[in-house]
DSSP file (Angstrom, degrees, kcal/mol; ACC not computed):
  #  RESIDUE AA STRUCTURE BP1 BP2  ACC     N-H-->O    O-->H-N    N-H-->O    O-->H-N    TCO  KAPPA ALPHA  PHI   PSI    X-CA   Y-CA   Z-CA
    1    1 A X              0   0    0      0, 0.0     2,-0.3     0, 0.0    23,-0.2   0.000 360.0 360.0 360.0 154.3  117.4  105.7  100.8
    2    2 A X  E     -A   23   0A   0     21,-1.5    21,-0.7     2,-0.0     2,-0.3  -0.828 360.0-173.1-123.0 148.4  119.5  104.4  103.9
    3    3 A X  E     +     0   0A   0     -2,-0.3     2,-0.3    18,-0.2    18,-0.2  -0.957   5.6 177.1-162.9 154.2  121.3  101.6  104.3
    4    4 A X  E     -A   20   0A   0     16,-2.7    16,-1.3    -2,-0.3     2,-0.5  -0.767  41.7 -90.1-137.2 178.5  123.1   99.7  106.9
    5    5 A X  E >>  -A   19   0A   0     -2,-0.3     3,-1.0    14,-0.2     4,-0.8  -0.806  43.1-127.9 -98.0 128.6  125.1   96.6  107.8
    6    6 A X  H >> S+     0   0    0     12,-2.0     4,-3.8    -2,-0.5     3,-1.8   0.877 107.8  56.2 -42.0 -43.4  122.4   93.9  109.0
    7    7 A X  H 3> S+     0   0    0      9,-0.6     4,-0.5     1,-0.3    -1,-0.3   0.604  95.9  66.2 -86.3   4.9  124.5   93.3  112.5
    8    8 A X  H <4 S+     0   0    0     -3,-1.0    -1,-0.3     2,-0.2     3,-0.3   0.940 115.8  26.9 -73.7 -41.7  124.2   97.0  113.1
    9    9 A X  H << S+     0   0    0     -3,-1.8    -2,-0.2    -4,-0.8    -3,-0.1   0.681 140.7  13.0-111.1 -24.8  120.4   96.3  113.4
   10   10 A X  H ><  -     0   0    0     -4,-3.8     3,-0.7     1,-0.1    -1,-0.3  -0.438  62.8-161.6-157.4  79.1  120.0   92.9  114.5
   11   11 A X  T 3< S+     0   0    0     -4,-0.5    -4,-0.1    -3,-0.3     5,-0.1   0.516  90.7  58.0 -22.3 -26.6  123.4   91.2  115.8
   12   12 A X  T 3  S+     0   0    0      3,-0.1    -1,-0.2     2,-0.0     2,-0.2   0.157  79.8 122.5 -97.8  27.1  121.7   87.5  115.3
   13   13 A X    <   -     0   0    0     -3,-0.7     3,-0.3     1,-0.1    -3,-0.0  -0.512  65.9-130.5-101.8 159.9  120.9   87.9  111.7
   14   14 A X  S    S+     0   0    0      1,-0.3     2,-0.1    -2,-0.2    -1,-0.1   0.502 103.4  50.8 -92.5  -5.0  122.2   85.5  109.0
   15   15 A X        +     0   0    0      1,-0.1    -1,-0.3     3,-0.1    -9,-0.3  -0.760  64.1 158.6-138.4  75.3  123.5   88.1  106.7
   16   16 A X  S    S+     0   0    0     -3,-0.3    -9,-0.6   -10,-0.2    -1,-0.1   0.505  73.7  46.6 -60.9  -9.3  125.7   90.1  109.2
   17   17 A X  S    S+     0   0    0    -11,-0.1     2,-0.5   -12,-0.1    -1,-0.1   0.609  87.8 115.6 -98.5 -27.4  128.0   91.7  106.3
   18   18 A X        -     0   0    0    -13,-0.1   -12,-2.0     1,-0.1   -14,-0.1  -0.543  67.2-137.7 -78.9 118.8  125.3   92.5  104.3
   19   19 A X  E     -A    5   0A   0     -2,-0.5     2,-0.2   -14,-0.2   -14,-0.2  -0.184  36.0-178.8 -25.5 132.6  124.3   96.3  103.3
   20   20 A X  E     -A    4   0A   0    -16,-1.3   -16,-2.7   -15,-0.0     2,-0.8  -0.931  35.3-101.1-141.1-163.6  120.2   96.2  103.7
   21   21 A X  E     +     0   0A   0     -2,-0.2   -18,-0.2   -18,-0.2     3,-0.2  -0.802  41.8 170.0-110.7  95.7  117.6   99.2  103.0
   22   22 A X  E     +     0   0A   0     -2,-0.8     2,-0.4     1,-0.3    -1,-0.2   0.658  68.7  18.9 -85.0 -11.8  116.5  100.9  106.7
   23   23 A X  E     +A    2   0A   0    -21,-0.7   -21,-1.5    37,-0.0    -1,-0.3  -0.853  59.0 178.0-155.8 125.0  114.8  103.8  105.2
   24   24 A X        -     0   0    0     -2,-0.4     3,-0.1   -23,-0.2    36,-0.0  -0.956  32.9-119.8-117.7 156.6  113.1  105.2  101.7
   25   25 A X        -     0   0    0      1,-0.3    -1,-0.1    -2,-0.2     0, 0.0   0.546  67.3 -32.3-111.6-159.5  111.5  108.2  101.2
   26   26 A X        -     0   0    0      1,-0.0     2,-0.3     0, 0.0    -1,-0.3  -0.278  64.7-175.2 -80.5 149.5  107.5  108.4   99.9
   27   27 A X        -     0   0    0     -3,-0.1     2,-0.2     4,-0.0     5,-0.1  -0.934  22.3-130.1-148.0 120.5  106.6  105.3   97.6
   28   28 A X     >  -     0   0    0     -2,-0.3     4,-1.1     1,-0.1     5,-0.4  -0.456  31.0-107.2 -61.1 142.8  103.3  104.9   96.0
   29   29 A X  H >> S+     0   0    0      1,-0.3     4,-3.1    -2,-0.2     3,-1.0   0.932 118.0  64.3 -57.8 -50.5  101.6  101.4   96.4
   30   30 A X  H >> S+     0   0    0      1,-0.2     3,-0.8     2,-0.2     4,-0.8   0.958 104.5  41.4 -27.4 -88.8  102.4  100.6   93.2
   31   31 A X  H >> S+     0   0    0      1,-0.2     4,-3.9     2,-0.2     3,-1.1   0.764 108.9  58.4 -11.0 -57.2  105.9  100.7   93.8
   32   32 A X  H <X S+     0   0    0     -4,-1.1     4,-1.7    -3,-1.0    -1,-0.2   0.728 109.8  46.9 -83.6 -35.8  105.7   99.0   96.9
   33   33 A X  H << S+     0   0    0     -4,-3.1    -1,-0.4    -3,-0.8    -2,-0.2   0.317 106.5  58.6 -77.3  16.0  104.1   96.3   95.1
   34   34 A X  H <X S+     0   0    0     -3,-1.1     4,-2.0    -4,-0.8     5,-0.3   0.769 109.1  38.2-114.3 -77.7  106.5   96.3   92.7
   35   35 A X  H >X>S+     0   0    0     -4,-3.9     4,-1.9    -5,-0.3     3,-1.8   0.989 111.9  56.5 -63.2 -51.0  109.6   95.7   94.7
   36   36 A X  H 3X5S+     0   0    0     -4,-1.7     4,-1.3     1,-0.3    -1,-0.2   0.909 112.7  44.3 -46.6 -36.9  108.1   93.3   97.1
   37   37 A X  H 3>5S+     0   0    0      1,-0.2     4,-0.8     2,-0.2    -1,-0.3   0.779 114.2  47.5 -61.7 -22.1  107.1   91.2   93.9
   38   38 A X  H <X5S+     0   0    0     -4,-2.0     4,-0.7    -3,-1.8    -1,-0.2   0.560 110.6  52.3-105.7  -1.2  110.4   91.5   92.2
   39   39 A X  H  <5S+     0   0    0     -4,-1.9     4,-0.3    -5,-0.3    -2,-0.2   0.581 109.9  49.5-104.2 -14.3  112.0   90.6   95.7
   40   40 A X  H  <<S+     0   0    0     -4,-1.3     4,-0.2    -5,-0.6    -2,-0.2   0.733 110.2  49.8 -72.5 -30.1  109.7   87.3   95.8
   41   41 A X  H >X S+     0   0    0     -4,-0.8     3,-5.0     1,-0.2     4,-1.6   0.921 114.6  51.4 -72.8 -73.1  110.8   86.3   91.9
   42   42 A X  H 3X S+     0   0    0     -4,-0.7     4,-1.6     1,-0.3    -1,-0.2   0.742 109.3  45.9 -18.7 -46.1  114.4   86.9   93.5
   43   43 A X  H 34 S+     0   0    0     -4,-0.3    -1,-0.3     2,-0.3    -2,-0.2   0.204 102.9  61.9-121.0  14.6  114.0   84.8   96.1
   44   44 A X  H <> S+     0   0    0     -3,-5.0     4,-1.0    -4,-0.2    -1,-0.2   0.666 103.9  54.7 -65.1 -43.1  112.4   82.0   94.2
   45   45 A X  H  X S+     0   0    0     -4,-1.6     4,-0.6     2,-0.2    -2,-0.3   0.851 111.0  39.1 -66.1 -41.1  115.5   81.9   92.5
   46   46 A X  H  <>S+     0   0    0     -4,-1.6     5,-1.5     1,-0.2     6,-0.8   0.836 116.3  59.1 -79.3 -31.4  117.7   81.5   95.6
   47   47 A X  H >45S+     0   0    0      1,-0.2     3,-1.1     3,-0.2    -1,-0.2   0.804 106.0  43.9 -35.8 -63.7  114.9   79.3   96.8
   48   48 A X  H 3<5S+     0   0    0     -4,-1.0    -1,-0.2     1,-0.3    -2,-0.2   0.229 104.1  61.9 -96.3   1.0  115.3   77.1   94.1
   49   49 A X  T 3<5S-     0   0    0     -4,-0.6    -1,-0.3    -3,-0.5    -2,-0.2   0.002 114.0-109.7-121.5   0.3  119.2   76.8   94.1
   50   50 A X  T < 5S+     0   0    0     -3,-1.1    -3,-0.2     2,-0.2     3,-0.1   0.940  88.0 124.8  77.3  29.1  118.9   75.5   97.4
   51   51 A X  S   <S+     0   0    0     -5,-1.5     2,-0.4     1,-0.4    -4,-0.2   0.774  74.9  15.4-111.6 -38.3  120.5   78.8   98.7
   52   52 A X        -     0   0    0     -6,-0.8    -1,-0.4     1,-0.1    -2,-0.2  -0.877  49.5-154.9-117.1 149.2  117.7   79.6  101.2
   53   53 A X  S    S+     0   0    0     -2,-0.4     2,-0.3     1,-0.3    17,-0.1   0.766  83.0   8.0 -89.4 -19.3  114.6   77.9  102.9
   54   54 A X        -     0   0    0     16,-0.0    -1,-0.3    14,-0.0    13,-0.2  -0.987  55.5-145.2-163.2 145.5  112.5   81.2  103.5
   55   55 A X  E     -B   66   0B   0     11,-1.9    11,-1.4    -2,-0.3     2,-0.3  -0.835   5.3-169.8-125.0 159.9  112.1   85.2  102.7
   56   56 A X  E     +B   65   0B   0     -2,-0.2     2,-0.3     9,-0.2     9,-0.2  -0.851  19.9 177.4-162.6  98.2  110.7   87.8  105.2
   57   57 A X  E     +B   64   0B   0      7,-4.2     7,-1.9    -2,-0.3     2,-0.3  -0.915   8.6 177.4-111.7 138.0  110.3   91.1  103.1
   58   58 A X  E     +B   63   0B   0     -2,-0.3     2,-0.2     5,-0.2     5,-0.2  -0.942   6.2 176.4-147.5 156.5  108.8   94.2  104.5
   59   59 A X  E >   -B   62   0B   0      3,-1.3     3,-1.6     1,-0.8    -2,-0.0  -0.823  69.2 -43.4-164.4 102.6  108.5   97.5  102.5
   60   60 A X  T 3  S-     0   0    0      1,-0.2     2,-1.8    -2,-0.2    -1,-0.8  -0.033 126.4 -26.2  54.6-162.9  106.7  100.6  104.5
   61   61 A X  T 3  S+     0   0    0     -3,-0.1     2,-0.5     2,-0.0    -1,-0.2   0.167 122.5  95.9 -69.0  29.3  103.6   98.7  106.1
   62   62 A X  E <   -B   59   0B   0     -2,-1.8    -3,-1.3    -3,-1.6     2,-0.4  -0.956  52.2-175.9-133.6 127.9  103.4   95.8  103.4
   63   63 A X  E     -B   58   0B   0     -2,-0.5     2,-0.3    -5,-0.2    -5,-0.2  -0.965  18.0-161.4-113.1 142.0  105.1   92.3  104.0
   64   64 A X  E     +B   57   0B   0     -7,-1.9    -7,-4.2    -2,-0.4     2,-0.3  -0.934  11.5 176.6-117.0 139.5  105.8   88.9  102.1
   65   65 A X  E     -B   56   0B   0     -2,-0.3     3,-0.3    -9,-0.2     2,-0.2  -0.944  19.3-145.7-140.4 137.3  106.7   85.8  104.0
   66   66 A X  E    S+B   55   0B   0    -11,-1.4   -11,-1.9     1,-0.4     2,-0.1  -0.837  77.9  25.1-156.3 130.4  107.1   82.6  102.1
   67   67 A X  S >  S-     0   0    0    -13,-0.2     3,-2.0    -2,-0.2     2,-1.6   0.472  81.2-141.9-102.4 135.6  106.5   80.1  103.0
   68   68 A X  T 3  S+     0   0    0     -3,-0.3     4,-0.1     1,-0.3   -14,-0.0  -0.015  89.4  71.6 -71.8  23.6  104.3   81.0  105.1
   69   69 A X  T 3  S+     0   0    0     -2,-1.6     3,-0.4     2,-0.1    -1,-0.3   0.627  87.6  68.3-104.8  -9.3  105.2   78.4  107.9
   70   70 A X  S X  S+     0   0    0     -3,-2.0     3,-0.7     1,-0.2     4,-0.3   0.715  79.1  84.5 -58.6 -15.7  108.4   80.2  108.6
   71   71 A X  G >  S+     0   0    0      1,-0.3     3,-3.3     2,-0.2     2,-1.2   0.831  80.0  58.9 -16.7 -85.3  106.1   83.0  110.0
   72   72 A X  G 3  S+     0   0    0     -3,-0.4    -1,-0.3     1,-0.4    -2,-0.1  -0.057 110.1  49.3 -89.0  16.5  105.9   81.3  113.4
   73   73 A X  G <  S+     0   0    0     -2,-1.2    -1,-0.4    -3,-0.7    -2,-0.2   0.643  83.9  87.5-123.8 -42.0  109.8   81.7  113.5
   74   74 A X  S <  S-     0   0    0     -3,-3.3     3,-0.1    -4,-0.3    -3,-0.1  -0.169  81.3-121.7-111.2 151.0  110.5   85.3  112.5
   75   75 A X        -     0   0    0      1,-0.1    -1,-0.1    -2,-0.1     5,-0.1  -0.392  50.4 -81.6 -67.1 165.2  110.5   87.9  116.1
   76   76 A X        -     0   0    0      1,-0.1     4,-0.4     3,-0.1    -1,-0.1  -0.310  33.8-127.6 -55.6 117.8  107.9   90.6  115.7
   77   77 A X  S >> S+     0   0    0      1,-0.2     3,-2.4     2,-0.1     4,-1.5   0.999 108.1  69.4 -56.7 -44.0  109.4   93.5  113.5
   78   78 A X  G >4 S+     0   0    0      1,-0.3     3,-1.1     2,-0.2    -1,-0.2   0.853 106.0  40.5 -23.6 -72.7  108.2   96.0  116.5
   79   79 A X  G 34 S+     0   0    0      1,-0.3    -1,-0.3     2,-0.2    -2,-0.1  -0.001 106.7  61.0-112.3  26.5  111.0   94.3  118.7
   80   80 A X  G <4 S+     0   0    0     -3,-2.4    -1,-0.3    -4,-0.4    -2,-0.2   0.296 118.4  27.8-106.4  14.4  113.9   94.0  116.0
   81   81 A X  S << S+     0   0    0     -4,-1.5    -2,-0.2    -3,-1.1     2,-0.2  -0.323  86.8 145.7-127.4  49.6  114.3   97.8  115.4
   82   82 A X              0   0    0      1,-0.1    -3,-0.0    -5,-0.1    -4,-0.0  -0.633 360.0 360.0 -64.2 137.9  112.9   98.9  119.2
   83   83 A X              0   0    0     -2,-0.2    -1,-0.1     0, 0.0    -4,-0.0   0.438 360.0 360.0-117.6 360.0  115.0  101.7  119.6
């Protein structure tokens, strides 16, 4: 696994300090489902504590957005790691 400081990858991002996960190594769909569910429970809690409005999770080629009107907000992944 890789990991980098968010404003390394996308200078306008809301958690510039923060460590996140640019690359993991083979993951079975299980898995993939796995963490993306356990990073929605997570982010109920932060949700619900008033800490966040909205989550945008991506893992290999599977994403969660909730609530799904923040969609219509978040840039194309394609053009925030264009290299």
């Amino acid at each position: 696994m890789t990991r980098a400081l968010a404003k390394k990858l996308y200078p306008a991002t809301d958690i510039p300090d923060l460590l996140v996960t640019t690359r993991v190594g083979h993951l079975e769909r299980s898995e993939i489902e796995m963490a993306l569910d356990h990073g929605m429970r997570k982010a109920k809690i932060f949700e619900d504590n008033g800490l966040i409005i909205g989550v945008f999770l991506a893992v290999k080629d599977q994403i969660r957005i909730s609530p799904e009107s923040i969609a219509q907000f978040i840039e194309p992944v394609s053009n925030i790691f264009a290299v």
